[in-house]
TIRO-2110 file (N, C-alpha, C; in Angstrom, 1 decimal):
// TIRO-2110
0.8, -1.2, 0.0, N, 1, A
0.0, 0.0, 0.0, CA, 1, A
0.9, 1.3, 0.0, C, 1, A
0.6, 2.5, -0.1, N, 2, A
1.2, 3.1, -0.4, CA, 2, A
1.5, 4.3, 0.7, C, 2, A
2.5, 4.8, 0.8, N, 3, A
3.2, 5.5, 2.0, CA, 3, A
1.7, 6.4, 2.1, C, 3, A
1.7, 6.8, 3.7, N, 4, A
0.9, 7.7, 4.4, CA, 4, A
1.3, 9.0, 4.6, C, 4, A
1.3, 10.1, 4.9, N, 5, A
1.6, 10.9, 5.5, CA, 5, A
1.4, 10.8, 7.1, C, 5, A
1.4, 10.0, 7.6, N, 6, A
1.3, 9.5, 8.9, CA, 6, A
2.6, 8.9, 9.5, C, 6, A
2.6, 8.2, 10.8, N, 7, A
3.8, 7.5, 11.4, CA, 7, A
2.9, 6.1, 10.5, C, 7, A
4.8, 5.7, 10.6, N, 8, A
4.3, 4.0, 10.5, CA, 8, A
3.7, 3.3, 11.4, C, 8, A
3.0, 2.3, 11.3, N, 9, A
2.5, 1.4, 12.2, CA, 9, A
2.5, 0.1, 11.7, C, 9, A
2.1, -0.8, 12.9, N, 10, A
2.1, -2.0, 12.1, CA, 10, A
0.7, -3.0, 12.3, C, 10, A
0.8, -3.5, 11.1, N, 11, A
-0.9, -4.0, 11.0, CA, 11, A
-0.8, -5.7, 10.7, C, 11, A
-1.5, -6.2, 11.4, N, 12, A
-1.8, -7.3, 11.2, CA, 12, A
-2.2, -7.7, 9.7, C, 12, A
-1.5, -8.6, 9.0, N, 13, A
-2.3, -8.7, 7.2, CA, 13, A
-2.2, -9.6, 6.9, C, 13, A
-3.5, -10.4, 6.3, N, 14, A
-3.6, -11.7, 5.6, CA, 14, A
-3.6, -11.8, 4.3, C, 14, A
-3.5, -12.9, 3.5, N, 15, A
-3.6, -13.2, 2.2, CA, 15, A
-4.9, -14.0, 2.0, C, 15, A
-5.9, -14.1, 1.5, N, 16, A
-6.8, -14.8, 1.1, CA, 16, A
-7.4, -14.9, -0.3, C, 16, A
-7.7, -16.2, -1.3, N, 17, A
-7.9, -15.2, -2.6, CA, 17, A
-7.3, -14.5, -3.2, C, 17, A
-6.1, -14.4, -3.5, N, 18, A
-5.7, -13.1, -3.9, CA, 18, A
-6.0, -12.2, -3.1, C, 18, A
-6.7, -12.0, -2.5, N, 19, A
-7.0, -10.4, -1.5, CA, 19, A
-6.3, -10.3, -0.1, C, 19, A
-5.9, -9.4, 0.0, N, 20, A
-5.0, -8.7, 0.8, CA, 20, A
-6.1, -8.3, 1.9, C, 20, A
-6.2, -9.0, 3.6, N, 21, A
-6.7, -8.5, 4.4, CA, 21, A
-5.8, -7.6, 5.5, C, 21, A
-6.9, -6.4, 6.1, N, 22, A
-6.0, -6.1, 7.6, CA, 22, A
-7.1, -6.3, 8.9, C, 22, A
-6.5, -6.5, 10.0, N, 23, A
-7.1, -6.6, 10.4, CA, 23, A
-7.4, -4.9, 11.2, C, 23, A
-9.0, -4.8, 11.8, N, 24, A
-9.3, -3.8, 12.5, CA, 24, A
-8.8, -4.2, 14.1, C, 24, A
-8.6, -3.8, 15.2, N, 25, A
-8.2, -3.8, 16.2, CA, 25, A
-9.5, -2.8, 17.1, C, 25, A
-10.3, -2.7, 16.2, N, 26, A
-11.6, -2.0, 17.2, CA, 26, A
-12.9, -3.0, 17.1, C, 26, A
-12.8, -3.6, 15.8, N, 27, A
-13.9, -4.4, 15.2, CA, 27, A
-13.6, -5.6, 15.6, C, 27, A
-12.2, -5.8, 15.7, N, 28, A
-11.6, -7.2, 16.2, CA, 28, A
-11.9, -8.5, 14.9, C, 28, A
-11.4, -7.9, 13.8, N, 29, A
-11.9, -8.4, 12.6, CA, 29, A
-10.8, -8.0, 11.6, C, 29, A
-10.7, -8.8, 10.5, N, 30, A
-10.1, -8.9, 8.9, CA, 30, A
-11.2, -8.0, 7.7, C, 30, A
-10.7, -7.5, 7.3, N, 31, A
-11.4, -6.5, 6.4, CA, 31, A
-10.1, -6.3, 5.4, C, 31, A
-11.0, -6.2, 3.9, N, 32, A
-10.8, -6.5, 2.9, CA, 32, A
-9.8, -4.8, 2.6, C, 32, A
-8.3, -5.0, 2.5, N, 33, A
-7.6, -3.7, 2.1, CA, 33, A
-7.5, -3.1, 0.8, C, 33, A
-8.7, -2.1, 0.7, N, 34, A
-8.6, -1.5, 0.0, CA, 34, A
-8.0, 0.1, 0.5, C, 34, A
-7.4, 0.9, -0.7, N, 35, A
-7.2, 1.8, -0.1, CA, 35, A
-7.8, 3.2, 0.8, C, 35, A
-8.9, 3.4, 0.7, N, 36, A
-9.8, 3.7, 1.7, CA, 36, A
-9.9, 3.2, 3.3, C, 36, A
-9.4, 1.5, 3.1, N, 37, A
-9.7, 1.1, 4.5, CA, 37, A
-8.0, 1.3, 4.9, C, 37, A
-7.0, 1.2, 4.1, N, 38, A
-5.8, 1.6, 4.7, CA, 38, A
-6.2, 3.3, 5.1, C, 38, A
-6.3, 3.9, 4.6, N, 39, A
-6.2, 5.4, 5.6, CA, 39, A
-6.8, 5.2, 6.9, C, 39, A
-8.2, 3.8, 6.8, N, 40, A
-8.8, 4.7, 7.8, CA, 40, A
-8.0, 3.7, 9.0, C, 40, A
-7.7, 2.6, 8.9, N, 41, A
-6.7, 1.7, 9.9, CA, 41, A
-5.5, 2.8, 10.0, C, 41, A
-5.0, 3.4, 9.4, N, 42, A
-4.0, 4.1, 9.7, CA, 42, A
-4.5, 5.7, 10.5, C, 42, A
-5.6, 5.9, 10.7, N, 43, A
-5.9, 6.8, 11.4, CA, 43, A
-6.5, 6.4, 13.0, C, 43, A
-6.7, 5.5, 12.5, N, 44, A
-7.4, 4.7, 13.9, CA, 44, A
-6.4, 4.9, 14.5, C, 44, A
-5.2, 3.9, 13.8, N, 45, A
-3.8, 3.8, 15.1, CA, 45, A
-3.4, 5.4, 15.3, C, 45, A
-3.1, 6.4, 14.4, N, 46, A
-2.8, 8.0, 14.8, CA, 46, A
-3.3, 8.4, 16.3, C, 46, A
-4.6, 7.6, 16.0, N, 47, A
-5.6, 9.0, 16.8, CA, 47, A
-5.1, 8.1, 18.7, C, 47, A
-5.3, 7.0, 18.1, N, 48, A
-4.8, 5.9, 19.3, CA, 48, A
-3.7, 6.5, 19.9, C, 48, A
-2.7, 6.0, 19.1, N, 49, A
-1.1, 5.6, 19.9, CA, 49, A
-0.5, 7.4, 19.8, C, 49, A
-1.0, 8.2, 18.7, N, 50, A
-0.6, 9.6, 19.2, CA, 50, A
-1.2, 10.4, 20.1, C, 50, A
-2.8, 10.7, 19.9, N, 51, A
-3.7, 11.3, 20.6, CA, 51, A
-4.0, 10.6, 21.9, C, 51, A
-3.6, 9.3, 21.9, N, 52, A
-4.1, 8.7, 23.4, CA, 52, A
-5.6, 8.5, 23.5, C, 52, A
-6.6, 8.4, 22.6, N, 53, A
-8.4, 8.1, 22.6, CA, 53, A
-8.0, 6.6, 22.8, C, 53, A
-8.4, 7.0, 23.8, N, 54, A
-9.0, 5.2, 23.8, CA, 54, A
-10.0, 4.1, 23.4, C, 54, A
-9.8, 2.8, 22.9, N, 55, A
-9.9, 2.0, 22.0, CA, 55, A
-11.5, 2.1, 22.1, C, 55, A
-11.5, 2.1, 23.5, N, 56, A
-13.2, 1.8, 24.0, CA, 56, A
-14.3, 2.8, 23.4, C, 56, A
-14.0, 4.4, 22.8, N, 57, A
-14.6, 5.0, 22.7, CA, 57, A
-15.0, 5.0, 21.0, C, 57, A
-14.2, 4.6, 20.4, N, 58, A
-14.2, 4.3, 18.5, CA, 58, A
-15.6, 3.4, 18.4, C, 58, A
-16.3, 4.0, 17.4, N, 59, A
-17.4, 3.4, 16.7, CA, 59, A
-16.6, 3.2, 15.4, C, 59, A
-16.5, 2.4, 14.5, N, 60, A
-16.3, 2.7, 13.1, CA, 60, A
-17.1, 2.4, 11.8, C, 60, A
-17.6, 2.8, 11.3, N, 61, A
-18.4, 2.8, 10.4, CA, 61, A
-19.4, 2.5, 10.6, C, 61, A
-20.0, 3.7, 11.5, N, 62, A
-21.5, 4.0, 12.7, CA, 62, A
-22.5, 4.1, 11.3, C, 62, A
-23.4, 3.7, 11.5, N, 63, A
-25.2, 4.3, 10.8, CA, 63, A
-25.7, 5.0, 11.6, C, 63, A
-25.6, 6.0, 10.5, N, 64, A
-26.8, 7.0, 11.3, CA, 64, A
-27.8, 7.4, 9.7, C, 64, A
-29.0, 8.0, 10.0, N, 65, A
-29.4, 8.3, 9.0, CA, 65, A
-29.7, 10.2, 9.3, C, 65, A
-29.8, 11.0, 7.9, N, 66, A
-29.5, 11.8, 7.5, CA, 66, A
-30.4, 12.3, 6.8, C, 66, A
-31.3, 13.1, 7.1, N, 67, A
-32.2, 13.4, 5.9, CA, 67, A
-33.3, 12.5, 5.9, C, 67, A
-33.7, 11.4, 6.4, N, 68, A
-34.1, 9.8, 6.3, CA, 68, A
-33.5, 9.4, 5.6, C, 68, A
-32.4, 9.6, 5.2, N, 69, A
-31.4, 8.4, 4.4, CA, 69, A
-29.7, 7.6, 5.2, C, 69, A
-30.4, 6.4, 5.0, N, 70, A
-29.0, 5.8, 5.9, CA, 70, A
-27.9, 6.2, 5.3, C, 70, A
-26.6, 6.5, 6.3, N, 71, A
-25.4, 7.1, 5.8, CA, 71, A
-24.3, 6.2, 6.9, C, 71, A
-22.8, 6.3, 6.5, N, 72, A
-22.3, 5.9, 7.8, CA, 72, A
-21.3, 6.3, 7.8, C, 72, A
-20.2, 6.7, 9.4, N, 73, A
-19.5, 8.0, 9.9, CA, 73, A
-18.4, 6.6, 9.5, C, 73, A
-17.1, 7.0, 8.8, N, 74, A
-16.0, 6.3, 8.9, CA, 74, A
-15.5, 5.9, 10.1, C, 74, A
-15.1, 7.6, 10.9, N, 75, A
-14.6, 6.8, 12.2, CA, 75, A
-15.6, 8.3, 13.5, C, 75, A
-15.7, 7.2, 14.4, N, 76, A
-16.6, 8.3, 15.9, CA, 76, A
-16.2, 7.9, 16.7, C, 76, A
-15.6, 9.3, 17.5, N, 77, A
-15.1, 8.8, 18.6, CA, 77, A
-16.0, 9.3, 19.8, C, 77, A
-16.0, 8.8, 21.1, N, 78, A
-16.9, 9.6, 22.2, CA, 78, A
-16.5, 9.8, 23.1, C, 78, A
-17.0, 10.9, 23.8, N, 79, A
-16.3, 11.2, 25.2, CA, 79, A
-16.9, 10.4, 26.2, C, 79, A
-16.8, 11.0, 27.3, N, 80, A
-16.6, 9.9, 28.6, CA, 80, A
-18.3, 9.7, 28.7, C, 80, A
-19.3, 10.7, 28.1, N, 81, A
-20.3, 10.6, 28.3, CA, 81, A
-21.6, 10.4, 27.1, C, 81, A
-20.2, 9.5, 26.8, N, 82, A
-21.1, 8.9, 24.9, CA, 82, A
-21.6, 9.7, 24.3, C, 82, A
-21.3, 11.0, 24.6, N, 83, A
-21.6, 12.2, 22.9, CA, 83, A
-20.5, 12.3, 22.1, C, 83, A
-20.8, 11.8, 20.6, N, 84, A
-19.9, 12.2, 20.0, CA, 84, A
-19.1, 13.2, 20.2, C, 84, A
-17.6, 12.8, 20.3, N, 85, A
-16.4, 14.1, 20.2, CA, 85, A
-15.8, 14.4, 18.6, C, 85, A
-15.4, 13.7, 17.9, N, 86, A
-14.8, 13.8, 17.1, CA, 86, A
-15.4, 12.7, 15.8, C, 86, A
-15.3, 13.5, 14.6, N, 87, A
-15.9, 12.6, 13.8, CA, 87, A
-14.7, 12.8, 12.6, C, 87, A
-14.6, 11.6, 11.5, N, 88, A
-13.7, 11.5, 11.1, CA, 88, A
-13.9, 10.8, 9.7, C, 88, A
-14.2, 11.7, 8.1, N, 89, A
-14.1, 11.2, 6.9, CA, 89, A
-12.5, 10.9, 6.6, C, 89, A
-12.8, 9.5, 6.0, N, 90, A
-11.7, 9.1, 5.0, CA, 90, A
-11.7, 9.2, 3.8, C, 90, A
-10.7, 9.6, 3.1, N, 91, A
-10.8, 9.1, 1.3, CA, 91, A
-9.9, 8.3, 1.3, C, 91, A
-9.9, 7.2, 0.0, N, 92, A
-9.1, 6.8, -0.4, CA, 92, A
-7.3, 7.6, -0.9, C, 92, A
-6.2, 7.7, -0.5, N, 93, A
-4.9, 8.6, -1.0, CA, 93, A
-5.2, 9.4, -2.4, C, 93, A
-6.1, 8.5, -3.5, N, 94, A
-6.2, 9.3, -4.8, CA, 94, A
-7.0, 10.1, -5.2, C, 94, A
-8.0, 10.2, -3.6, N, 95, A
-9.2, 11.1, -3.7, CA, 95, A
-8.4, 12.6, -3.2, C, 95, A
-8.7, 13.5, -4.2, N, 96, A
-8.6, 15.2, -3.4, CA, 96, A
-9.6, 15.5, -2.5, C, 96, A
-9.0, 16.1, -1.6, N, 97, A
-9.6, 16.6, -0.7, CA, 97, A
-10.4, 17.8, -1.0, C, 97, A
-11.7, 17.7, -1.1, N, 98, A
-12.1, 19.1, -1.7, CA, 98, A
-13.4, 19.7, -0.8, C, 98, A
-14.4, 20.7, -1.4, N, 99, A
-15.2, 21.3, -0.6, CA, 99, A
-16.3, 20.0, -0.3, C, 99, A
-16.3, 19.3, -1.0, N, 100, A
-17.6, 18.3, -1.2, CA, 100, A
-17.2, 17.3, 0.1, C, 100, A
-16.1, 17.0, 0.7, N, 101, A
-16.0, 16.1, 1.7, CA, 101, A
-16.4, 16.7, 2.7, C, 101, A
-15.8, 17.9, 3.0, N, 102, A
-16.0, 19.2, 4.2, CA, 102, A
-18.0, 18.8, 4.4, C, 102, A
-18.5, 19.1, 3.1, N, 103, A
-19.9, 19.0, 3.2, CA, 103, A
-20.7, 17.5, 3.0, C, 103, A
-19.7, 17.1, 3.1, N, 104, A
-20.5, 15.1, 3.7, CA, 104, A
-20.2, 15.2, 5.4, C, 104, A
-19.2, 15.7, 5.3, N, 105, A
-19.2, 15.3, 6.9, CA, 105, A
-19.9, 16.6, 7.7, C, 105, A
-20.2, 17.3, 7.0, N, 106, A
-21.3, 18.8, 8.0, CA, 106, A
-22.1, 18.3, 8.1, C, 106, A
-22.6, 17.6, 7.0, N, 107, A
-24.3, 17.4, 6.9, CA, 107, A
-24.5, 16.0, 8.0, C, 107, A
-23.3, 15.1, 7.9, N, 108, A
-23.5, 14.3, 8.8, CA, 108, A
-23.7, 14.6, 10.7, C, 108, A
-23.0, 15.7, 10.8, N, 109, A
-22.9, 16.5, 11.9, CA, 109, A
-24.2, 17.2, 12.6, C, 109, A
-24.7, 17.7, 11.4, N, 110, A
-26.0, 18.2, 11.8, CA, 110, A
-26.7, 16.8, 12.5, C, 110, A
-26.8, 16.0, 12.4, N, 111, A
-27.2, 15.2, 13.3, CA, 111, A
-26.3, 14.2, 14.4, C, 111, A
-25.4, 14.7, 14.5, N, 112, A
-24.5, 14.3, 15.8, CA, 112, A
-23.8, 15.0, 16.5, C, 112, A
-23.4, 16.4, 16.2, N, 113, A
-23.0, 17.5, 17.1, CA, 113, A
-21.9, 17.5, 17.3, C, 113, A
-20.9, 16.9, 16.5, N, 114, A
-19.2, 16.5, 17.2, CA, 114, A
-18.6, 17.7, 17.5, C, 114, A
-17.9, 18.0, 18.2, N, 115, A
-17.3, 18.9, 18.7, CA, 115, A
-16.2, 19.1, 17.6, C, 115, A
-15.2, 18.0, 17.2, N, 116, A
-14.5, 18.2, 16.2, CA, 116, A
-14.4, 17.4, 14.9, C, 116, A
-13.9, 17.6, 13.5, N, 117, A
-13.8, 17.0, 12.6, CA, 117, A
-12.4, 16.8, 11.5, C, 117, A
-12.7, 15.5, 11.2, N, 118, A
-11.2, 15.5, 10.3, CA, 118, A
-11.9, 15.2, 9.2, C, 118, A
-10.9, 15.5, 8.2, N, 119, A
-10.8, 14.9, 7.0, CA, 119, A
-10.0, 14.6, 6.3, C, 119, A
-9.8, 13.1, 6.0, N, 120, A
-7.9, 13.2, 5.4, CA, 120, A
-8.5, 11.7, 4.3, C, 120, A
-7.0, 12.0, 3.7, N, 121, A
-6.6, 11.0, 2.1, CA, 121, A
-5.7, 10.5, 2.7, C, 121, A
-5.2, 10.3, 3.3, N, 122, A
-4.0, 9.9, 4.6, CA, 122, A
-2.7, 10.6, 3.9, C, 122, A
-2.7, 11.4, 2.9, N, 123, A
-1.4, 12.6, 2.4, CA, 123, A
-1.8, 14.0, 3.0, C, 123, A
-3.3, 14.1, 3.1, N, 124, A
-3.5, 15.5, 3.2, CA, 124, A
-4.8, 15.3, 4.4, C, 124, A
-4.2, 16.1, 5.8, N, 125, A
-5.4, 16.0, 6.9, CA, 125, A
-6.0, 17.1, 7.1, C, 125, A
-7.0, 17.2, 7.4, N, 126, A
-8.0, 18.6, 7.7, CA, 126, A
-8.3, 18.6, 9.1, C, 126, A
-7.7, 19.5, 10.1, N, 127, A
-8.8, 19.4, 11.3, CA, 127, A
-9.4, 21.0, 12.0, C, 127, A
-10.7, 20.5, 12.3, N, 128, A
-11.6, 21.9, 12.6, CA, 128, A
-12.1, 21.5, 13.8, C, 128, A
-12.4, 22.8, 14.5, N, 129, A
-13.2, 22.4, 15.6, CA, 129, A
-14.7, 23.3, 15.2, C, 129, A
-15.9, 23.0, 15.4, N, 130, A
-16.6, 22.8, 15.5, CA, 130, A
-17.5, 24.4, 16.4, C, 130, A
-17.9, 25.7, 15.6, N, 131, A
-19.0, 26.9, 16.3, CA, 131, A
-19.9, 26.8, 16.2, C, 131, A
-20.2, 25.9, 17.1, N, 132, A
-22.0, 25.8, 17.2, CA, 132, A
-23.3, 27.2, 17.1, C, 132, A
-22.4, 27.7, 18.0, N, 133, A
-23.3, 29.0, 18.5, CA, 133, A
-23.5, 29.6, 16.9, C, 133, A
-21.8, 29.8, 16.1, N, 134, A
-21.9, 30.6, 14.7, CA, 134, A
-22.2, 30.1, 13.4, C, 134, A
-22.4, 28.8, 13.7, N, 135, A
-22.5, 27.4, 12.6, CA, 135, A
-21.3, 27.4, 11.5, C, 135, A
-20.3, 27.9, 12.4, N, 136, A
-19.1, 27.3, 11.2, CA, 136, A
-18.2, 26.6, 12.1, C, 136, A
-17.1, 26.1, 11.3, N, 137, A
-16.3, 25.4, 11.6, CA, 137, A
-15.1, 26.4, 11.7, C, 137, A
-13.8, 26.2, 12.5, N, 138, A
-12.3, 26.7, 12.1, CA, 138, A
-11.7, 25.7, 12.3, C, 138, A
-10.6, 26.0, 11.6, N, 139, A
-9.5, 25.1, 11.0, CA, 139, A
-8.1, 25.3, 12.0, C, 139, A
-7.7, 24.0, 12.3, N, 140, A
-6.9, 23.8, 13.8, CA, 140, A
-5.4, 23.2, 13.0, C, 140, A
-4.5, 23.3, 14.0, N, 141, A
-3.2, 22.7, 12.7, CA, 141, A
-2.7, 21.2, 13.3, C, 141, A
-3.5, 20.8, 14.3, N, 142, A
-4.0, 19.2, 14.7, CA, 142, A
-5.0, 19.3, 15.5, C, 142, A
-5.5, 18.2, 15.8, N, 143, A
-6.5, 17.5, 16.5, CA, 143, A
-5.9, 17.4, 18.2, C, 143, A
-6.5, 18.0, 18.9, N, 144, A
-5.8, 18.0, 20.5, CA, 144, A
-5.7, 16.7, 20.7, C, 144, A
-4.9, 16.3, 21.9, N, 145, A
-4.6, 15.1, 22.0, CA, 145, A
-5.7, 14.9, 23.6, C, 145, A
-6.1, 13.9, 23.4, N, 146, A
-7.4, 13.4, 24.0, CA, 146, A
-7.7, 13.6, 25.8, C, 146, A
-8.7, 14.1, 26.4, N, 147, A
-8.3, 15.0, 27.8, CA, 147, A
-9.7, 13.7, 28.5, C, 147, A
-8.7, 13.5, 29.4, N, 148, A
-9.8, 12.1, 30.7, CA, 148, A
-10.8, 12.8, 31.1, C, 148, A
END
């Protein structure tokens, strides 16, 4: 797979089929590596082994619906009091990061309230925190590292 802009880490990976599995360490499962699912395995461990969130609080690829239409949050993390803290779009590395991701994950927001948001291709990361009161977002130059 192809370098991250991230730290290295290391991932459990199988061969099956021809298909190249990793495993998740939140889902406690093998899942099929595509590049999409490498960003987001490599974000999971970021937000982990850098930010210190703990394993316990990760939903990954939550349903929620949206409009009445089912949709689902790549990665959600929660605070100590199970409201979402932080919510977290992936692209695949080949995808640009553009205004249209910013507005998948707003729209998903309007119905979960996260305090903060990423957005990354795992080359290029976005993080904002979240003006409720003004209904925008500002742009942070990381993601704080996680407070008990």
């Amino acid at each position: 797979m192809i370098s991250l802009n991230l730290p290295k880490y290391h991932f459990k990976l199988k061969k099956e089929d021809n298909k190249v599995f990793i495993f998740d360490s939140i889902r406690k499962k093998y899942l099929q590596l595509t590049p999409e699912e490498w960003v987001r395995q490599n974000m999971i461990q970021f937000l982990i082994e850098e930010k210190n969130y703990p394993k316990s609080l990760f939903s990954i690829e939550k349903g929620i619906k949206v409009s009445n239409t089912k949709k689902r949050v790549d990665i959600a993390i929660f605070n100590k009091n199970r409201q979402i803290e932080v919510l977290v779009e992936c692209k695949a590395p080949e995808i640009k990061i553009t205004q249209k991701a910013f507005d998948q994950i707003a729209r998903y927001n309007l119905t979960l309230s996260s305090k903060y948001l990423i957005v990354t291709n795992g080359l290029e990361h976005y993080f904002a925190i979240i003006d409720h009161s003004n209904k925008k977002y500002l742009f942070l130059k990381d993601i704080p590292v996680y407070q008990k």
